[in-house]
C-alpha positions in Angstrom: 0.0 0.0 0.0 2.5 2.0 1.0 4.6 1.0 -2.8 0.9 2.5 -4.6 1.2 6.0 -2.2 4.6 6.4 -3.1 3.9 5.3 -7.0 0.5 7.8 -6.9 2.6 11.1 -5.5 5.4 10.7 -8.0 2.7 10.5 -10.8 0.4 13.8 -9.7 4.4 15.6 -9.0 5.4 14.6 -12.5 1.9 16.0 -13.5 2.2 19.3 -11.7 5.9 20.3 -12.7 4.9 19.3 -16.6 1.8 21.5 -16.5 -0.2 18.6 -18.2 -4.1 17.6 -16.9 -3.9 13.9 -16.1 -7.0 14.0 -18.8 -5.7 15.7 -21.5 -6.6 13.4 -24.5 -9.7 12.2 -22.6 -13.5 12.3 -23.1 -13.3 14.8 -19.8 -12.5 17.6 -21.7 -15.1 18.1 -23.5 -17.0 19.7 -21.2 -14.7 22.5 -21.3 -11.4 23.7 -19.1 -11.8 24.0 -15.3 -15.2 22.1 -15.1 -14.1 20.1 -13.0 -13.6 16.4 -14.1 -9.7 16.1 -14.1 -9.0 18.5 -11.4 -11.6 16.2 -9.3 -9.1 13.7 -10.2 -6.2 15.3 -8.8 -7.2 15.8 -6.2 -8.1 12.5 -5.3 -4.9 11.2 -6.3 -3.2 13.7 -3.9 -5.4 12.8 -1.1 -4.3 9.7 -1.5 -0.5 10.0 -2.0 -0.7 11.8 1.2 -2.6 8.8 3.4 -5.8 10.6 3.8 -8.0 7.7 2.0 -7.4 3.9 2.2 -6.9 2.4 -1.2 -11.0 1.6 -1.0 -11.9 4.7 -0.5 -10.0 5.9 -2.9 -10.8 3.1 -5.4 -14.9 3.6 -4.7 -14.3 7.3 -5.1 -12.5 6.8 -8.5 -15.2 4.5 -9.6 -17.9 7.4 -8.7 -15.8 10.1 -10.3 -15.5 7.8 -13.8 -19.4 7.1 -14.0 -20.5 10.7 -13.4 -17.9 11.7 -16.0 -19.9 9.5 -18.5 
């Protein structure tokens, strides 16, 4: 768990210093910049990276955030 924490926070760092939305290519954007859908995303990965959900919260929260965005 710990490994997927560590893995997770070097992801969303690489993603911050590049600039990049972790949804750039993805059906997300088509709603527009700033609505929401990938920054929702971020920040459940950083929650995450920095222990504040267990891996099922996080997993049922990712599943939630991926039907809504559909």
């Amino acid at each position: 768990m710990v490994l997927v924490g560590v893995i997770v926070l070097i992801v969303v760092l690489v993603k911050a210093v590049s600039g990049r939305s972790p949804n750039t290519a993805g059906p997300d954007n088509s709603r527009g910049p700033g609505t929401g859908g990938g920054r929702a995303r971020e920040i459940l990965e950083e929650r995450y990276a920095r222990g504040e959900l267990s891996t099922e919260e996080y997993r049922e929260r990712l599943r939630i955030l991926e039907e809504d965005g559909r």
